[in-house]
DRENDO-1510 file (C-alpha; in Angstrom, 1 decimal, always signed):
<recs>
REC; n; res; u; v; w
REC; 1; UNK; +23.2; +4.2; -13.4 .
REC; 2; UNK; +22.8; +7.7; -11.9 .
REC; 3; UNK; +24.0; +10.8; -13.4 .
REC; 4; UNK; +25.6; +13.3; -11.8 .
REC; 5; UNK; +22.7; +15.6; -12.1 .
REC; 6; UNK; +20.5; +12.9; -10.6 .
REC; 7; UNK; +23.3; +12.7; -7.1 .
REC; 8; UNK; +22.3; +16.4; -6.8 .
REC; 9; UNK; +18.5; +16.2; -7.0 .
REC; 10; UNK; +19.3; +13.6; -3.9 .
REC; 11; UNK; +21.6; +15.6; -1.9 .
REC; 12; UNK; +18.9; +18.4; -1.9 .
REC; 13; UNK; +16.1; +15.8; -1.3 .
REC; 14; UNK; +18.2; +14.8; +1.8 .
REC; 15; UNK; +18.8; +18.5; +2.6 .
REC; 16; UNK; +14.8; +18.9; +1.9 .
REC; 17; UNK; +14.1; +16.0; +4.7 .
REC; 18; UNK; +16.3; +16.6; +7.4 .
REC; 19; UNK; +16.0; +20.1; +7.9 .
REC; 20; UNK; +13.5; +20.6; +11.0 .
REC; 21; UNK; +15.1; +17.3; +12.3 .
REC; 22; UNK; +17.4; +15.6; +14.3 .
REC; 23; UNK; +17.9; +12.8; +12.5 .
REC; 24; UNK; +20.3; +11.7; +9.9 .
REC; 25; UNK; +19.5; +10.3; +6.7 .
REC; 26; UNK; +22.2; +8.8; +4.2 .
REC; 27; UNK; +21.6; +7.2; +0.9 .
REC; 28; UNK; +24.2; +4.9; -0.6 .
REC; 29; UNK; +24.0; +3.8; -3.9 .
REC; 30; UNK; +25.4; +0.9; -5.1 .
REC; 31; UNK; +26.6; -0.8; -8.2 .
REC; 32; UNK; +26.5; -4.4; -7.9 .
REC; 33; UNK; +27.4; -5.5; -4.3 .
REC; 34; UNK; +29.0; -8.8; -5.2 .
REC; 35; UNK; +31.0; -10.3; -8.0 .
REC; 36; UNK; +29.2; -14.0; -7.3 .
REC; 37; UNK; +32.0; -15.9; -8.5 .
REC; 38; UNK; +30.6; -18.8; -6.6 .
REC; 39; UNK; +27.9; -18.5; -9.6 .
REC; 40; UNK; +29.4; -19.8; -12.5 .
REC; 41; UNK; +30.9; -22.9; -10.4 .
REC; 42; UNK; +27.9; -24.5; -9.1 .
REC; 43; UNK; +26.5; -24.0; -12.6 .
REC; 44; UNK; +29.2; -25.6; -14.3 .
REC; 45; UNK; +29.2; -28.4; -11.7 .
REC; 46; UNK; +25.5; -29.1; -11.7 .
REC; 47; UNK; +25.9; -29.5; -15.8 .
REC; 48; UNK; +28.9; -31.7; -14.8 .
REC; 49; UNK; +27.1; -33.9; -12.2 .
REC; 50; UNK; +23.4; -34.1; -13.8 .
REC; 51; UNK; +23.5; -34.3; -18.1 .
REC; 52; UNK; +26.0; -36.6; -18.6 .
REC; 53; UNK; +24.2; -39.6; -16.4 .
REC; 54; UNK; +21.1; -38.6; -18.3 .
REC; 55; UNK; +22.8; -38.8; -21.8 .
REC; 56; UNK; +24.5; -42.1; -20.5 .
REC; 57; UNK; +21.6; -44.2; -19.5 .
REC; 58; UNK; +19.9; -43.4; -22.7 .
REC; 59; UNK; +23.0; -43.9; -24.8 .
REC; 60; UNK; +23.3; -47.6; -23.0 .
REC; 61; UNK; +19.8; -48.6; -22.7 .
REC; 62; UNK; +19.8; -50.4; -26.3 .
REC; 63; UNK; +23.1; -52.7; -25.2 .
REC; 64; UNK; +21.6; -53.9; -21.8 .
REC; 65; UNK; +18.6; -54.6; -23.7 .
REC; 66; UNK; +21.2; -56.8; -25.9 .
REC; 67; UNK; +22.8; -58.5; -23.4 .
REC; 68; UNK; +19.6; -59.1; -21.7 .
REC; 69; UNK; +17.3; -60.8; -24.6 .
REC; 70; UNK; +20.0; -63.2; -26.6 .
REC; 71; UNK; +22.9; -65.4; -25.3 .
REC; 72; UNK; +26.4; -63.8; -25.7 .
REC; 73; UNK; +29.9; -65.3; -27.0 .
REC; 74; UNK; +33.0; -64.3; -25.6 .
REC; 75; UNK; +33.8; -62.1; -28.3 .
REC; 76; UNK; +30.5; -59.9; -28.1 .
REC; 77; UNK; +31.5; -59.6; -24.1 .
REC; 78; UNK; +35.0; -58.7; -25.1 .
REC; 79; UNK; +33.3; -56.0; -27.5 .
REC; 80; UNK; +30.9; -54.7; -25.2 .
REC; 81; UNK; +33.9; -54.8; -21.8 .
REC; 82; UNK; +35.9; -52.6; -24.7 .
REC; 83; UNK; +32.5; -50.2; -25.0 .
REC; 84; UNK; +32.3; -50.2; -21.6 .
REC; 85; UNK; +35.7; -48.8; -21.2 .
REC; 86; UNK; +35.1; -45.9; -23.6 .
REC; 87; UNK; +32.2; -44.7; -22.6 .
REC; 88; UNK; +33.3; -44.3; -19.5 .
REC; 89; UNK; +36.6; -42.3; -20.8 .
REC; 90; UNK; +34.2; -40.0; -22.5 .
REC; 91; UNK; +31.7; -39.7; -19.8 .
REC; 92; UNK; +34.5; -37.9; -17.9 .
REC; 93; UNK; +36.0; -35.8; -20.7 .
REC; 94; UNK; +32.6; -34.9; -21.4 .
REC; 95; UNK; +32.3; -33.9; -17.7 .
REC; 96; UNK; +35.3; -31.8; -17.6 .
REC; 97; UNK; +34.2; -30.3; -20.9 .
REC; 98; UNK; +30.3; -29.6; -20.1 .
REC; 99; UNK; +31.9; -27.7; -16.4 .
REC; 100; UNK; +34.4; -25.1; -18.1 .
REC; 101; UNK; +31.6; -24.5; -20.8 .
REC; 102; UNK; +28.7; -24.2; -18.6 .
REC; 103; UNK; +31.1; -21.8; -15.9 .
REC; 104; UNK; +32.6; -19.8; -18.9 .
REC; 105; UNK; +29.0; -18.8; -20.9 .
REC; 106; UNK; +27.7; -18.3; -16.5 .
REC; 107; UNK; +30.4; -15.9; -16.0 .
REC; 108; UNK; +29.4; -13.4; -18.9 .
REC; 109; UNK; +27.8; -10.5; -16.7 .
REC; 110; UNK; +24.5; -10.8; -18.2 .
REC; 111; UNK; +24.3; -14.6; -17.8 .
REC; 112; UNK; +25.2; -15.0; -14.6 .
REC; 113; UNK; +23.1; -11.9; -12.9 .
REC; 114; UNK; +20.2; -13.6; -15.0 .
REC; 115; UNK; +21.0; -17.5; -13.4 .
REC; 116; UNK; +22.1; -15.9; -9.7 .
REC; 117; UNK; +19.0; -17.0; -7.7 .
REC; 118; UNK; +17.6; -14.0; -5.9 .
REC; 119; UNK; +17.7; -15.4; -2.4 .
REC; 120; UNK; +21.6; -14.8; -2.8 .
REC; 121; UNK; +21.0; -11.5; -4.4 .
REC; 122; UNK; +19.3; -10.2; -1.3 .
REC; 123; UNK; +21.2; -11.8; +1.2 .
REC; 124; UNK; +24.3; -10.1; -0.5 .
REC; 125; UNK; +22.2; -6.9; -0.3 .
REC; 126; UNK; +21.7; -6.9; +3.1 .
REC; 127; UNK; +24.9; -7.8; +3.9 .
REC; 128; UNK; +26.2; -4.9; +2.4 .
REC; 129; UNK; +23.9; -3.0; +4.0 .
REC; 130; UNK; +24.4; -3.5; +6.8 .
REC; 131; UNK; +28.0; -2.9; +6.8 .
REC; 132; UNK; +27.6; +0.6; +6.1 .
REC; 133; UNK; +25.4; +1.3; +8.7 .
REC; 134; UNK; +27.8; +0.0; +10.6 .
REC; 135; UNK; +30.7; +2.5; +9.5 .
REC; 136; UNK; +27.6; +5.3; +9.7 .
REC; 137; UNK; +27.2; +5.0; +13.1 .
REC; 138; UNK; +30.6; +5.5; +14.0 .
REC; 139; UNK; +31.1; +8.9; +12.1 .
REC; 140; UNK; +28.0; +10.3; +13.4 .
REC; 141; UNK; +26.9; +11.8; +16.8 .
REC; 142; UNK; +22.8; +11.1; +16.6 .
REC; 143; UNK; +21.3; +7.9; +17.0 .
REC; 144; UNK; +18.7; +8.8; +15.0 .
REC; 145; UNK; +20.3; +7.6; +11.6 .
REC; 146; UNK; +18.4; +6.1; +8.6 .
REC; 147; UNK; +20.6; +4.4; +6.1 .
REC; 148; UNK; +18.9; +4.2; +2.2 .
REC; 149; UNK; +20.9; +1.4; +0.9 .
REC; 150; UNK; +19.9; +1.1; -3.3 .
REC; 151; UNK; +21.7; -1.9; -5.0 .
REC; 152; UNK; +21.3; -0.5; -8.5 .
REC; 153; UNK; +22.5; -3.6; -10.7 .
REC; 154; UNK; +20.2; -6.2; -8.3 .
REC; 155; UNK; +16.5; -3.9; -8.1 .
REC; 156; UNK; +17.1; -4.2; -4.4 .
REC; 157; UNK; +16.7; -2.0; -1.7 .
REC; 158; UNK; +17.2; -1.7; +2.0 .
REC; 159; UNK; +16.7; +0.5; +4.6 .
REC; 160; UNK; +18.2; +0.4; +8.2 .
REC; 161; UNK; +17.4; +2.9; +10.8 .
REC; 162; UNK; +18.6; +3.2; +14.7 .
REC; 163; UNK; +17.0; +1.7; +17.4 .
REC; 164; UNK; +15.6; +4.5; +18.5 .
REC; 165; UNK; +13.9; +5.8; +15.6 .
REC; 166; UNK; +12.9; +2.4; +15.1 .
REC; 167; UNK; +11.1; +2.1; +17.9 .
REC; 168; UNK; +9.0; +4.9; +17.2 .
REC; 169; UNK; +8.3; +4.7; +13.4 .
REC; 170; UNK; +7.6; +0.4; +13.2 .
REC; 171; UNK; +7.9; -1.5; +10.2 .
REC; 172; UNK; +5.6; +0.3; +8.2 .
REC; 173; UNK; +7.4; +3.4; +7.3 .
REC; 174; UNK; +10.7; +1.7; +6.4 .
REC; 175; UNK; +8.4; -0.6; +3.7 .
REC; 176; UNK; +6.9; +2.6; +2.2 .
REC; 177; UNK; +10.5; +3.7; +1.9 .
REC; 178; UNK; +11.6; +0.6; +0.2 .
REC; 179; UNK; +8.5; +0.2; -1.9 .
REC; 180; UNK; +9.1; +3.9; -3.1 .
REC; 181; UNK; +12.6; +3.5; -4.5 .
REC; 182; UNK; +11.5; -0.5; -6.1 .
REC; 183; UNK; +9.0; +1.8; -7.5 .
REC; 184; UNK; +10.9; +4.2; -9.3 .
REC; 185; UNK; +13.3; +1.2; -10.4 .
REC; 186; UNK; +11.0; +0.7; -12.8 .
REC; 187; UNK; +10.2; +4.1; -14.2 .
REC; 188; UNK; +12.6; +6.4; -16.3 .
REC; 189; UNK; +13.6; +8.4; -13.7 .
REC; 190; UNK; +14.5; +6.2; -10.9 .
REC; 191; UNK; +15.5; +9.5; -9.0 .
REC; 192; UNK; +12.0; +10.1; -8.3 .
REC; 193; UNK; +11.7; +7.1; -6.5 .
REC; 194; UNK; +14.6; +7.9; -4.3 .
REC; 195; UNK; +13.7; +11.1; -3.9 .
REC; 196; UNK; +10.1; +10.1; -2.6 .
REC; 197; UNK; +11.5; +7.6; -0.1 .
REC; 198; UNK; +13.8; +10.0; +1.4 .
REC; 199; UNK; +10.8; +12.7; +2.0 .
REC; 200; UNK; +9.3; +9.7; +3.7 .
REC; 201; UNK; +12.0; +9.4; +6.0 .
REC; 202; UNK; +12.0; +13.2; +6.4 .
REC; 203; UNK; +8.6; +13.0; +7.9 .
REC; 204; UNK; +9.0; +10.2; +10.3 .
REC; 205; UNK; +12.2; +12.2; +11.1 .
REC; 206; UNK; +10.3; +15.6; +11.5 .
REC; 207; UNK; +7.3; +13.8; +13.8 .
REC; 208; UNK; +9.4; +12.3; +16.4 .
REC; 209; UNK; +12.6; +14.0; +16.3 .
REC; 210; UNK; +12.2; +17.7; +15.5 .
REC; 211; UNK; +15.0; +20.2; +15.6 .
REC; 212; UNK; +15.8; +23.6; +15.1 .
REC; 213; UNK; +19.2; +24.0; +14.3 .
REC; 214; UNK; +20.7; +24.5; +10.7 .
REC; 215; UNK; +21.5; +21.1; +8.9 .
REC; 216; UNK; +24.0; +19.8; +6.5 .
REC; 217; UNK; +23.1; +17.3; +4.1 .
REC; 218; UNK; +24.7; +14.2; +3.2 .
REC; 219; UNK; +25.6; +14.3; -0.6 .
REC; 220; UNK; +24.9; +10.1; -1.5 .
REC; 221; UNK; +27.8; +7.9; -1.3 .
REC; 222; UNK; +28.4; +5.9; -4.5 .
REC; 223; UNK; +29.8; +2.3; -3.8 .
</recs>
């Protein structure tokens, strides 16, 4: 996590890039965007739903191979009818057993951000996002905004701009952006990385939306 040394090199990177512009840049900085309680369920059920069968056809593979080979009395298919019956009592106490241990040990913090699959990581990421470019654009007057979104618990990143920036800058800025702060993720001082992606935006900003007029910088917003 950021310090609070480390929010004030980025409010003065922000200052840094949008002065000489029109534009708006903010940088939201994230914890972890979801709490993926969803997780630990469809872990739990998949142990639930896939081991036991497993450990059942193995476990009866020697008695069908009895019943199957030699002729059988009444008593021996009263025994194995009993057998029958309590393996299948255990199979679902087993079941129920394998789900709340499986969903307990997947909902330690660690666990479950090392089993959530990262296709739901980013999706969450985006989602966020997105909603606070959403609530940017309705406290600002430019539509020249560029939202740095960093989810610091996932490694992600994303970055949302206006339309009308967008048009002029392409794809190819916003990916340097992103790539800059994934970048710095994995040095010691991930503030460099943020701090090169926002000087990134400053340019674009600067090349195709200049301005004259004194700025005020947006401090980052911690979520």
């Amino acid at each position: 996590m950021l310090t609070p040394e480390d929010h004030r090199r980025i409010t003065a990177a922000v200052a840094a890039a949008e002065e000489g512009s029109s534009g708006d840049i903010f940088c939201v900085l994230a914890g972890e965007v979801s709490s993926y309680r969803e997780i630990p369920l469809a872990w739990g059920a998949a142990a639930a739903l896939v081991i036991p069968p497993i450990v059942l056809a193995v476990a009866f593979r020697p008695l069908l191979a009895a019943i199957t080979a030699s002729d059988w009395t009444a008593a021996q298919a009263g025994a194995a009818h009993s057998e029958l019956a309590f393996a299948l009592s255990a199979y679902a106490i087993v079941q129920i057993c394998l789900f709340g241990l499986v969903a307990l040990v997947t909902s330690l913090a660690p666990v479950r951000r090392l089993v959530t699959p990262r296709f739901l990581k980013r999706h969450r990421v985006k989602k966020a996002a997105y909603h606070h470019f959403v609530a940017h654009s309705h406290v600002r007057d430019s539509e020249t905004g560029v939202l740095i979104f960093v989810a610091l618990v996932e490694r992600q990143v994303e970055v949302l701009a206006d339309a009308a920036i967008h048009a002029k800058v392409g794809d190819a800025v916003w990916t340097s952006v992103a790539s800059a702060v994934q970048a710095g993720m994995k040095e010691p001082d991930p503030t460099a990385g943020i701090e090169t992606a926002i000087a990134i935006c400053g340019e674009a900003l600067k090349a195709h939306f200049p301005s004259t007029s004194i700025r005020v910088a947006h401090a980052p917003i911690d979520d």
